[in-house]
PDB file of N, H, CA, C and O in Angstrom:
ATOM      1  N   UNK A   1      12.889  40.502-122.788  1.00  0.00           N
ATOM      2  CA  UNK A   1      12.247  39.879-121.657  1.00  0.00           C
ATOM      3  C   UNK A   1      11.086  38.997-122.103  1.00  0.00           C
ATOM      4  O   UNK A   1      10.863  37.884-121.627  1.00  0.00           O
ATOM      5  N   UNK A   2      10.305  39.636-123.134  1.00  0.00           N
ATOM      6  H   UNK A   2      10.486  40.540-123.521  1.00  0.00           H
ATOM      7  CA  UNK A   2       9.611  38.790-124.216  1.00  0.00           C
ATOM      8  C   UNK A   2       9.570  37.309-124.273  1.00  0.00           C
ATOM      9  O   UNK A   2       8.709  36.517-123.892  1.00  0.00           O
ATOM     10  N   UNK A   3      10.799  37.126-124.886  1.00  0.00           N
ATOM     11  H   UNK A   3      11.499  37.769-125.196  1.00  0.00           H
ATOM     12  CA  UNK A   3      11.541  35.913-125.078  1.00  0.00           C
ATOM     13  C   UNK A   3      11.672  35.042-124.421  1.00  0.00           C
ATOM     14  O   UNK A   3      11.432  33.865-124.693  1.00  0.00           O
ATOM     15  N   UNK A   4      12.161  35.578-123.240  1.00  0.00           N
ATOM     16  H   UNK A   4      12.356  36.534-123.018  1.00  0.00           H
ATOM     17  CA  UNK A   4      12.908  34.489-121.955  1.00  0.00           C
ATOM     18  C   UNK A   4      11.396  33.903-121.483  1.00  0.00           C
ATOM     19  O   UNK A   4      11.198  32.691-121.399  1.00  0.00           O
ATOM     20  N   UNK A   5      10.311  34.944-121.172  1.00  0.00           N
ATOM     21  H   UNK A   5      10.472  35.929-121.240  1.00  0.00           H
ATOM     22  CA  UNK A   5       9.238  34.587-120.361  1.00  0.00           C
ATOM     23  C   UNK A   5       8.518  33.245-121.320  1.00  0.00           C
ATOM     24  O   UNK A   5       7.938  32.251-120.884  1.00  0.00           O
ATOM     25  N   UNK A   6       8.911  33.796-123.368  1.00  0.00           N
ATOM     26  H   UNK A   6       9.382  34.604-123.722  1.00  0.00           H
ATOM     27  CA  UNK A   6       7.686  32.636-123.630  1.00  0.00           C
ATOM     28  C   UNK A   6       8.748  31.267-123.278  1.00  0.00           C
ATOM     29  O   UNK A   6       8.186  30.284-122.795  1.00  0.00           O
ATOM     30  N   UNK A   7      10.140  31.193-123.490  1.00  0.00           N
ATOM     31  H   UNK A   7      10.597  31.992-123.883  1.00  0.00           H
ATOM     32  CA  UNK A   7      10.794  30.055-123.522  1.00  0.00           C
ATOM     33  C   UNK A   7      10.826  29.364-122.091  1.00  0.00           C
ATOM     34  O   UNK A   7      10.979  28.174-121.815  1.00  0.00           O
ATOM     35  N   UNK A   8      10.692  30.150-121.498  1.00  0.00           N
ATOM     36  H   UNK A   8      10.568  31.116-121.722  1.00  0.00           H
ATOM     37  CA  UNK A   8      10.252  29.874-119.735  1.00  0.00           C
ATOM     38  C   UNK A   8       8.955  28.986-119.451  1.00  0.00           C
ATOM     39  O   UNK A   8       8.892  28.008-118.706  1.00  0.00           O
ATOM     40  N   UNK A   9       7.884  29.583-120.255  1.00  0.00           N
ATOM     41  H   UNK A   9       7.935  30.377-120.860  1.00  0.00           H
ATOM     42  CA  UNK A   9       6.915  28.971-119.999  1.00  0.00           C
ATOM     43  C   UNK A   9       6.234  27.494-120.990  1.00  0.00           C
ATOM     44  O   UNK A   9       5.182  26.876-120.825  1.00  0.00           O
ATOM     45  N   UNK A  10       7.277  27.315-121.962  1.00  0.00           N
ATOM     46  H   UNK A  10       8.132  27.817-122.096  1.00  0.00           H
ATOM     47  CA  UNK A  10       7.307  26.088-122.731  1.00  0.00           C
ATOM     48  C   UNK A  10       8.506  25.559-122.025  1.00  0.00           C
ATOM     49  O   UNK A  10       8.678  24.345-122.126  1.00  0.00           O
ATOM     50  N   UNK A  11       9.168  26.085-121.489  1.00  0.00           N
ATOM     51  H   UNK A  11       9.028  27.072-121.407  1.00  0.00           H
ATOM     52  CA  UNK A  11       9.959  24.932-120.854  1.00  0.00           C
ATOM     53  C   UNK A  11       9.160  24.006-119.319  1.00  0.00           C
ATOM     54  O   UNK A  11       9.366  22.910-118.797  1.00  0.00           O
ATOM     55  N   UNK A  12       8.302  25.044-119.068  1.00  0.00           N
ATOM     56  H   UNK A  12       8.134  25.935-119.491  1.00  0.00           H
ATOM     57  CA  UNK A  12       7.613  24.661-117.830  1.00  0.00           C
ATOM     58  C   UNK A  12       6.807  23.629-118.146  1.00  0.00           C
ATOM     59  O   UNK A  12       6.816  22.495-117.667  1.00  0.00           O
ATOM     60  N   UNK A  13       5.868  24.239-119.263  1.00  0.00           N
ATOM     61  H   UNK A  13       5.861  25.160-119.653  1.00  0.00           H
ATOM     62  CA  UNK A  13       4.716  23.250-120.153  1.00  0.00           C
ATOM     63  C   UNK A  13       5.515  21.462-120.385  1.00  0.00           C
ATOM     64  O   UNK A  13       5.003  20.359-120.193  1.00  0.00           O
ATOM     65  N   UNK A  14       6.960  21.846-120.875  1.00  0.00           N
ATOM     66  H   UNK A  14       7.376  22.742-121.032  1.00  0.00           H
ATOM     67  CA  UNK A  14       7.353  20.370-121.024  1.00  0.00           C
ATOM     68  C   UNK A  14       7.860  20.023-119.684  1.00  0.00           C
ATOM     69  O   UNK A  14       7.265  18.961-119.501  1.00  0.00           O
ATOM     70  N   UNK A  15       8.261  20.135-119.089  1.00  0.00           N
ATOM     71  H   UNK A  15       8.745  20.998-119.238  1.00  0.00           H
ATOM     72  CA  UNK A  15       8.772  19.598-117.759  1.00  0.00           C
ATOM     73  C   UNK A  15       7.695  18.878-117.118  1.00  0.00           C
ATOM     74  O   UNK A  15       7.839  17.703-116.781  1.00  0.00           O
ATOM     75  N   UNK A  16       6.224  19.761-116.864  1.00  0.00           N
ATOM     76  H   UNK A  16       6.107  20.715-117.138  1.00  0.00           H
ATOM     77  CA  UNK A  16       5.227  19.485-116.547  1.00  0.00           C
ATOM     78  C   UNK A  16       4.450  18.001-116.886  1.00  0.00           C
ATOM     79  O   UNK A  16       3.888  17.155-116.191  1.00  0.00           O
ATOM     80  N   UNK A  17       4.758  18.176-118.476  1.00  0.00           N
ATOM     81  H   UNK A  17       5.215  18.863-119.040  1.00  0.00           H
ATOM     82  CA  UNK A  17       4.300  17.239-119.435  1.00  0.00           C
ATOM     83  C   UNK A  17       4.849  15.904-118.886  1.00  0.00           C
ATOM     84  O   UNK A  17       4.212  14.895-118.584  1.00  0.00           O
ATOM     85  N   UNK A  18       6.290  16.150-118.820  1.00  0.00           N
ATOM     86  H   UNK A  18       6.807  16.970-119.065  1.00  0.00           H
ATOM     87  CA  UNK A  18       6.912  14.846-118.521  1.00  0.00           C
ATOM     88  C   UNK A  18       6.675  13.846-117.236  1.00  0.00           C
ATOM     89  O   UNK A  18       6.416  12.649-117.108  1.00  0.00           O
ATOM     90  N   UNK A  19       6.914  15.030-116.293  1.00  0.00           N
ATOM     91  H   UNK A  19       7.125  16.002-116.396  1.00  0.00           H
ATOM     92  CA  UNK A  19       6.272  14.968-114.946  1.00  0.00           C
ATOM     93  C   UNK A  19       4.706  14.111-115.115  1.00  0.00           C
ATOM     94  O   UNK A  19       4.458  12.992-114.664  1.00  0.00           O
ATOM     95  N   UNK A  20       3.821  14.962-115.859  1.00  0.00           N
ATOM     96  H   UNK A  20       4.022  15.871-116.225  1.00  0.00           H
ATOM     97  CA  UNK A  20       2.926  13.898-115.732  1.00  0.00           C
ATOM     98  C   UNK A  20       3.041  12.655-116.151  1.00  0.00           C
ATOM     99  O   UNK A  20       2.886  11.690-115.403  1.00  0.00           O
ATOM    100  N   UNK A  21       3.358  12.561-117.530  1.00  0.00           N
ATOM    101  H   UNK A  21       3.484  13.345-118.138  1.00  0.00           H
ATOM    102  CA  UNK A  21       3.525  11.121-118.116  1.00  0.00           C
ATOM    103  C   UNK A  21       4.423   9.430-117.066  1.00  0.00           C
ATOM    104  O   UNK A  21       4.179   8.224-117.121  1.00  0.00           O
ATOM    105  N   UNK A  22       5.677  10.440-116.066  1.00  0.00           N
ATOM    106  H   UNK A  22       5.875  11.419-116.022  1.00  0.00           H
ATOM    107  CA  UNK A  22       6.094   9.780-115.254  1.00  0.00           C
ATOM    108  C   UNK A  22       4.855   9.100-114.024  1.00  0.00           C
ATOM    109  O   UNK A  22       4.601   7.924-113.764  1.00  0.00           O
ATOM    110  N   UNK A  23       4.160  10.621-113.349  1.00  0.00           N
ATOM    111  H   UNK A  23       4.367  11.576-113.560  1.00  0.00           H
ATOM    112  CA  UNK A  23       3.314   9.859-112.410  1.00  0.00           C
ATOM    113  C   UNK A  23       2.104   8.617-112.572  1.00  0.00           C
ATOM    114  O   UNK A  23       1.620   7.810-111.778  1.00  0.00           O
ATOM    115  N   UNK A  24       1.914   8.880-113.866  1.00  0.00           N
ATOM    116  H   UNK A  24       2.307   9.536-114.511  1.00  0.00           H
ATOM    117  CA  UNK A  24       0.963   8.046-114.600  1.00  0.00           C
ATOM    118  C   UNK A  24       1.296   6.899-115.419  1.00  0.00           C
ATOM    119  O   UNK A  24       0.628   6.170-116.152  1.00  0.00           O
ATOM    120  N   UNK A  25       3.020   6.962-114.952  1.00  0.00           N
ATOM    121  H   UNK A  25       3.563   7.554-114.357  1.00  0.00           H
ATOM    122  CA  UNK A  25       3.349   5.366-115.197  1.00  0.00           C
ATOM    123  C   UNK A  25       3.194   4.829-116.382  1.00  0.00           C
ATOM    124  O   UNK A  25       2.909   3.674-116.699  1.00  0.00           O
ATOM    125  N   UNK A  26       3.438   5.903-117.103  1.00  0.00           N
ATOM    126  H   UNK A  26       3.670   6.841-116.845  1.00  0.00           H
ATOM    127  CA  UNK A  26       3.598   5.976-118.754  1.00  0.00           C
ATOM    128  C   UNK A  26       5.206   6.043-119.578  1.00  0.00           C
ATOM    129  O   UNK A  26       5.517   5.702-120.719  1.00  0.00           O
ATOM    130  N   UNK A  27       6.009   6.619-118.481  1.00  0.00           N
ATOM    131  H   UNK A  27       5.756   6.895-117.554  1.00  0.00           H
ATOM    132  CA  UNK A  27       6.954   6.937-118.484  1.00  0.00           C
ATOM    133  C   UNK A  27       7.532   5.999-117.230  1.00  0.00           C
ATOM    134  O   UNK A  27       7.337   6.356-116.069  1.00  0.00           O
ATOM    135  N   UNK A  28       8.243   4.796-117.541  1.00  0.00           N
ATOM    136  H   UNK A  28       8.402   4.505-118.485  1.00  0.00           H
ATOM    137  CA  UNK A  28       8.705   4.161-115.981  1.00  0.00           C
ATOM    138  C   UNK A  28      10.269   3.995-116.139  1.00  0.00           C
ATOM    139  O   UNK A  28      10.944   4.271-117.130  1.00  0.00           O
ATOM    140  N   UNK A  29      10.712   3.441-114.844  1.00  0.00           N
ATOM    141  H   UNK A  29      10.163   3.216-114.039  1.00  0.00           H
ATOM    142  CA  UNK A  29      12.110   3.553-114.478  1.00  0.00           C
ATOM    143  C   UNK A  29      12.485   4.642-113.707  1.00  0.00           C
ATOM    144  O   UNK A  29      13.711   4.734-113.662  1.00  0.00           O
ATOM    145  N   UNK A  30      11.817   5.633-112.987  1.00  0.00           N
ATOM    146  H   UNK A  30      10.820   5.558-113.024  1.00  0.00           H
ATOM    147  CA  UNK A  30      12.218   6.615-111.922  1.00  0.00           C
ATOM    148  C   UNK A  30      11.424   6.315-111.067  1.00  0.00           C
ATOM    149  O   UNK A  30      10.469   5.562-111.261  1.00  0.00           O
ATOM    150  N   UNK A  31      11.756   6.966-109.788  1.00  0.00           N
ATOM    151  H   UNK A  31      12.531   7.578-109.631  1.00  0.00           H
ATOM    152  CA  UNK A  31      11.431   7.211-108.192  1.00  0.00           C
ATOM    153  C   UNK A  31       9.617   7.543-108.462  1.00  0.00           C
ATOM    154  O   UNK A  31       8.669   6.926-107.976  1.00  0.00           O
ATOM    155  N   UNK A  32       9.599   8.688-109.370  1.00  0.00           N
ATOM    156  H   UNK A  32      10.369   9.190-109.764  1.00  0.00           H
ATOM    157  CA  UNK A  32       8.206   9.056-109.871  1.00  0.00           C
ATOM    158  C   UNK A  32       7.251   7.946-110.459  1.00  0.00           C
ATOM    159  O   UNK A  32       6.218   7.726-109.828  1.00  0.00           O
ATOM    160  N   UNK A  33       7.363   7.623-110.975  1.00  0.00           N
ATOM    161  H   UNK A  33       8.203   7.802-111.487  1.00  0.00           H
ATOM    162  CA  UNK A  33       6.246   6.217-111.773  1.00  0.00           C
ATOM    163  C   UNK A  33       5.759   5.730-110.702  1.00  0.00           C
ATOM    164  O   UNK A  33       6.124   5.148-109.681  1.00  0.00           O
ATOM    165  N   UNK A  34       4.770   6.147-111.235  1.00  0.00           N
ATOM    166  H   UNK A  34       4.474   6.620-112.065  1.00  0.00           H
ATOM    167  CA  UNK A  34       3.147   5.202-110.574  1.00  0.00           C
ATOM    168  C   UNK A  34       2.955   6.310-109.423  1.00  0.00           C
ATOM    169  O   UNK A  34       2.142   6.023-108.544  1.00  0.00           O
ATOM    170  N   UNK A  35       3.452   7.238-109.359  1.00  0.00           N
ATOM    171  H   UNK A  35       4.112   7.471-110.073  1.00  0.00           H
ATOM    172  CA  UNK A  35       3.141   8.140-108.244  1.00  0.00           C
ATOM    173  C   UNK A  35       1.813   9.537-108.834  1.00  0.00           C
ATOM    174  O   UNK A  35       1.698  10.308-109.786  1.00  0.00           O
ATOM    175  N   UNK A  36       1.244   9.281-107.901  1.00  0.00           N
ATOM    176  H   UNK A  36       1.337   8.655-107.127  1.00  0.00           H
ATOM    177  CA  UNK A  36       0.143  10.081-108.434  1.00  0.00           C
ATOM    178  C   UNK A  36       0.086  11.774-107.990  1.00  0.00           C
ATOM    179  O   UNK A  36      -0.600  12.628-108.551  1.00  0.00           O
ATOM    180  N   UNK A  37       0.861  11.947-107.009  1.00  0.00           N
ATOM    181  H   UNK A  37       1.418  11.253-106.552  1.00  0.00           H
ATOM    182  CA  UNK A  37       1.401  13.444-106.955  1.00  0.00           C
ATOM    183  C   UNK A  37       2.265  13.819-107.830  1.00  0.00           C
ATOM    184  O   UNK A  37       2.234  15.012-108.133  1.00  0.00           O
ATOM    185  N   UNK A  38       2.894  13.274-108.239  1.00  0.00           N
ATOM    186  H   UNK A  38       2.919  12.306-107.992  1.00  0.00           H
ATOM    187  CA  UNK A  38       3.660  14.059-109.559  1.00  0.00           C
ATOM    188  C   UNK A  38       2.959  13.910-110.765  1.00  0.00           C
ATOM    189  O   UNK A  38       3.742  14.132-111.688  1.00  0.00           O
ATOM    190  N   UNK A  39       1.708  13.603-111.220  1.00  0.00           N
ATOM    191  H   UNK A  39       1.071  13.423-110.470  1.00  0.00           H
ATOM    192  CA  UNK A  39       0.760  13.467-111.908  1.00  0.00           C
ATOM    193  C   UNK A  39       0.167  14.754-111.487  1.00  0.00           C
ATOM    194  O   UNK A  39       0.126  15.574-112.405  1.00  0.00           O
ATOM    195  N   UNK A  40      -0.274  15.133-110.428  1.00  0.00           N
ATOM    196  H   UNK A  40      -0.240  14.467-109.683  1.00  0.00           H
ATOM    197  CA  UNK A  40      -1.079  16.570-110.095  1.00  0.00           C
ATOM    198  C   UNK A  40       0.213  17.514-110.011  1.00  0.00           C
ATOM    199  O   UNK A  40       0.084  18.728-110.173  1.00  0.00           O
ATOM    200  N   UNK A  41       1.319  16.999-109.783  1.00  0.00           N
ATOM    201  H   UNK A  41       1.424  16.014-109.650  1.00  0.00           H
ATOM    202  CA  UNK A  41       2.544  18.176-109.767  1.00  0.00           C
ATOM    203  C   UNK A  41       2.691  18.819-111.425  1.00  0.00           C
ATOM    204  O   UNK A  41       2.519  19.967-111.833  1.00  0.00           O
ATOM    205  N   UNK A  42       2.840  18.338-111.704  1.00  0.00           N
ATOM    206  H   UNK A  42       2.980  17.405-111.372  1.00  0.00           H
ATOM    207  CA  UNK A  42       2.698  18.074-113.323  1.00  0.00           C
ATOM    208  C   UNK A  42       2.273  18.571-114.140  1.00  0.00           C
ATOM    209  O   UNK A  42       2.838  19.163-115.061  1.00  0.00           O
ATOM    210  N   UNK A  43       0.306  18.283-113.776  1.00  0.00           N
ATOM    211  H   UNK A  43      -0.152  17.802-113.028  1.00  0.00           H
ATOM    212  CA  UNK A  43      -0.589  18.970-114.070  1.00  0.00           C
ATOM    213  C   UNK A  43      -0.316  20.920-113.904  1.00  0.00           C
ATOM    214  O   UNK A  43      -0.104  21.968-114.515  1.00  0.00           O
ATOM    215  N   UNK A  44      -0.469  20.475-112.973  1.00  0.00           N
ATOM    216  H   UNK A  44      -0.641  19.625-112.477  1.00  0.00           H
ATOM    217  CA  UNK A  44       0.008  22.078-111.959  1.00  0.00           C
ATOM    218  C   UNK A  44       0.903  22.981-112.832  1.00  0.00           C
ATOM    219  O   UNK A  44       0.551  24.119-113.144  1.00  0.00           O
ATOM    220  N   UNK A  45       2.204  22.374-113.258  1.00  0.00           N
ATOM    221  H   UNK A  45       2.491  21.450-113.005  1.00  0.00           H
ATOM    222  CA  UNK A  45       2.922  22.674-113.984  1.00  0.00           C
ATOM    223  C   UNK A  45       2.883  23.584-115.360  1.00  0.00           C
ATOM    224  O   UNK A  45       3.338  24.699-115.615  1.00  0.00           O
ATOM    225  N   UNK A  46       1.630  21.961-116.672  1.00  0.00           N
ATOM    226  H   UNK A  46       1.260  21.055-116.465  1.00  0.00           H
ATOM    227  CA  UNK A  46       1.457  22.704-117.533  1.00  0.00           C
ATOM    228  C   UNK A  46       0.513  23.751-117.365  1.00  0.00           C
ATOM    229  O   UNK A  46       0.443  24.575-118.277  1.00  0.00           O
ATOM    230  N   UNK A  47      -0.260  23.884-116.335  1.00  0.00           N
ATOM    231  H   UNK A  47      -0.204  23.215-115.594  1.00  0.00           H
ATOM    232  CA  UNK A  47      -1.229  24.923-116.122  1.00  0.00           C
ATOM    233  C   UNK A  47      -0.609  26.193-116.191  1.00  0.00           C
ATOM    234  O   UNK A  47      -0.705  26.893-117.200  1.00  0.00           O
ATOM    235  N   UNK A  48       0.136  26.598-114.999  1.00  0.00           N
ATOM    236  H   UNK A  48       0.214  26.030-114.180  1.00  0.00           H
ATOM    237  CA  UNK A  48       0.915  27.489-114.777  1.00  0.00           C
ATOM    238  C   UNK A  48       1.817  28.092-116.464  1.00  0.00           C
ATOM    239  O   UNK A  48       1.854  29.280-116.785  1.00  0.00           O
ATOM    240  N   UNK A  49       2.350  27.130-117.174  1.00  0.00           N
ATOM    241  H   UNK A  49       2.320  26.165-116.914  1.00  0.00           H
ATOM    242  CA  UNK A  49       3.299  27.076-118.183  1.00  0.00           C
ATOM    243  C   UNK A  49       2.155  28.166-119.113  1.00  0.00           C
ATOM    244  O   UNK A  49       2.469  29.287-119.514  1.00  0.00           O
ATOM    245  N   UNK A  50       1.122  27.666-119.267  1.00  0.00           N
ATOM    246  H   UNK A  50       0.867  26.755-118.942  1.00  0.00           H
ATOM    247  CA  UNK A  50       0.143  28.090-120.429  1.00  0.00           C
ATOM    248  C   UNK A  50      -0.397  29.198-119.835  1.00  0.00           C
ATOM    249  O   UNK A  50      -0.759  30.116-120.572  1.00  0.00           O
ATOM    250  N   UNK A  51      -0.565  29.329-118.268  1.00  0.00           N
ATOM    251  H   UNK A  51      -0.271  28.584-117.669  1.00  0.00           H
ATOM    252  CA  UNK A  51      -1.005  30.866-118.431  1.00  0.00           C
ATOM    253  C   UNK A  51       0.066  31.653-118.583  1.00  0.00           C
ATOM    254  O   UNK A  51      -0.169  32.694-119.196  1.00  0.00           O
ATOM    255  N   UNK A  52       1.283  31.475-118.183  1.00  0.00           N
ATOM    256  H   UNK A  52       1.474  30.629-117.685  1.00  0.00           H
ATOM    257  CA  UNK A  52       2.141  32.565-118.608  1.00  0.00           C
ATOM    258  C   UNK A  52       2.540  32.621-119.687  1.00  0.00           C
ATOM    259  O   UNK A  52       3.383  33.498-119.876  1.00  0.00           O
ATOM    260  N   UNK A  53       2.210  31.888-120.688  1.00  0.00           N
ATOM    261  H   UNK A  53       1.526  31.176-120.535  1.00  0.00           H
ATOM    262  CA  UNK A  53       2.340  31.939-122.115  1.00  0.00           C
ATOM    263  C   UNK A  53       1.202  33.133-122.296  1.00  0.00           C
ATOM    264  O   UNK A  53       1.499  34.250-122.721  1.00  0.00           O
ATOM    265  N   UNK A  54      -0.032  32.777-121.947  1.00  0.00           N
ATOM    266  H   UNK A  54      -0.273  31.870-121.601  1.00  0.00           H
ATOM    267  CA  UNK A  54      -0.917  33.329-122.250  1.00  0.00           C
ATOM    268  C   UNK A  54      -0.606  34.786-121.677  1.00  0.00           C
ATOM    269  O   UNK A  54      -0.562  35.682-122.520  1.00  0.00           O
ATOM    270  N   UNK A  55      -0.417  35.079-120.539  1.00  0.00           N
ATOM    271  H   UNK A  55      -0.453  34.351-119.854  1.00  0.00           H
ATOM    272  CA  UNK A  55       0.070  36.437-120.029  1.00  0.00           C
ATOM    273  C   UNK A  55       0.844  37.082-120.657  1.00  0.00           C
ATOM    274  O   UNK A  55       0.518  38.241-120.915  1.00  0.00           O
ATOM    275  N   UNK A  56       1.884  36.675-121.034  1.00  0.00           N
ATOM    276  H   UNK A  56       2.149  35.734-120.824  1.00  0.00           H
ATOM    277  CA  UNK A  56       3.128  37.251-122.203  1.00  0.00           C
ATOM    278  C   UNK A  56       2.771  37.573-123.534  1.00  0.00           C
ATOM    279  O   UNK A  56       3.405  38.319-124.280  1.00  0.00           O
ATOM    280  N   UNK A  57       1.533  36.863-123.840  1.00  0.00           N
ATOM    281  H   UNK A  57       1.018  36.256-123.235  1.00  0.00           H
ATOM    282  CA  UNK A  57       1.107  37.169-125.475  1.00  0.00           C
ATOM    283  C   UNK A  57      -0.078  37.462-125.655  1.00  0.00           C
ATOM    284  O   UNK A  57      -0.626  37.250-126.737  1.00  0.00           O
ATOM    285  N   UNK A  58      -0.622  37.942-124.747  1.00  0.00           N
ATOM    286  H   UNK A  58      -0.177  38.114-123.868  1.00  0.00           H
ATOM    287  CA  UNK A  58      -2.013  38.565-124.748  1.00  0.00           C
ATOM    288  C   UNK A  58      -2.016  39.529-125.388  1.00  0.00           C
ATOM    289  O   UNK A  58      -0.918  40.084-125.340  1.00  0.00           O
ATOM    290  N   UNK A  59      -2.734  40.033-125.994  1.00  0.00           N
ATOM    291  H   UNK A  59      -3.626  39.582-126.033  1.00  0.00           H
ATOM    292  CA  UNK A  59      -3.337  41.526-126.816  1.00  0.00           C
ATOM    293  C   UNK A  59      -3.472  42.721-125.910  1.00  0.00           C
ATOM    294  O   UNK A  59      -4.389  42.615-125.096  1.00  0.00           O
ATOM    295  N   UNK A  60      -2.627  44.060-125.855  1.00  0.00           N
ATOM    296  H   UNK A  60      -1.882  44.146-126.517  1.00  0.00           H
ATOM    297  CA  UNK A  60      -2.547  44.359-125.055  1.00  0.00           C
ATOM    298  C   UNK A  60      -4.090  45.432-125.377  1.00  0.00           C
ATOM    299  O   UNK A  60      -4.586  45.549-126.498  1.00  0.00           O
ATOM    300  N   UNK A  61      -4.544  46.005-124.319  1.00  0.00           N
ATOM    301  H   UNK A  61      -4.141  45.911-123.408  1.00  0.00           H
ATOM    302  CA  UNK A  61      -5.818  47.148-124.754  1.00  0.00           C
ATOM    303  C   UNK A  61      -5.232  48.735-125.638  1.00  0.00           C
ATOM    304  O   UNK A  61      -4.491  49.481-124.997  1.00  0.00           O
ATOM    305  N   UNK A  62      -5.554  49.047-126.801  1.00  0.00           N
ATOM    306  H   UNK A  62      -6.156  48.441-127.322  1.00  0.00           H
ATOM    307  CA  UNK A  62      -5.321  50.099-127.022  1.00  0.00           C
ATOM    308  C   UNK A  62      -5.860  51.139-126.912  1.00  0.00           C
ATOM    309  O   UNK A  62      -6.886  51.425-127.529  1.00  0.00           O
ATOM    310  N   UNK A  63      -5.285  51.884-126.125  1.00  0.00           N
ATOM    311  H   UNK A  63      -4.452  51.652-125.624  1.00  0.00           H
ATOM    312  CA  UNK A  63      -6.047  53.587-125.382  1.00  0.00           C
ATOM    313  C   UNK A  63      -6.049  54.529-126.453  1.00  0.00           C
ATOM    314  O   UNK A  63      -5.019  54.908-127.011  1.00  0.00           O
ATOM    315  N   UNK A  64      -7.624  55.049-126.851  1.00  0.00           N
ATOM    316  H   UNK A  64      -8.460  54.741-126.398  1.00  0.00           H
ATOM    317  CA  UNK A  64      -7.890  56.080-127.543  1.00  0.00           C
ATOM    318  C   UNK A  64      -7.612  57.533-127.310  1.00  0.00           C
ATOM    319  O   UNK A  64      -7.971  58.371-128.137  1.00  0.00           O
TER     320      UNK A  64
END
């Protein structure tokens, strides 16, 4: 379950990524370019991506 969650959340991180690069019209030729909600969609995205990276690989507390 490990696994799936970190590949889940780098897949999110890039989707995100792309997503932004599209709204910011860095990335053109789709419906998205130049759109500035899929720039905050995006954002949103890698956010989400990196905390559940971070959630999945956190250090867990060890009980004495």
């Amino acid at each position: 379950m490990k696994i799936f969650k970190n590949i889940a959340g780098i897949f999110v991180i890039l989707l995100g990524g792309l997503w932004m690069l599209q709204g910011s019209n860095i990335i053109t030729g789709s419906p998205m370019s130049d759109n500035k909600e899929w720039l905050v969609i995006g954002a949103m995205l890698v956010i989400f991506g990196a905390v559940l990276l971070y959630m999945n690989n956190r250090p867990t507390a060890r009980l004495h």
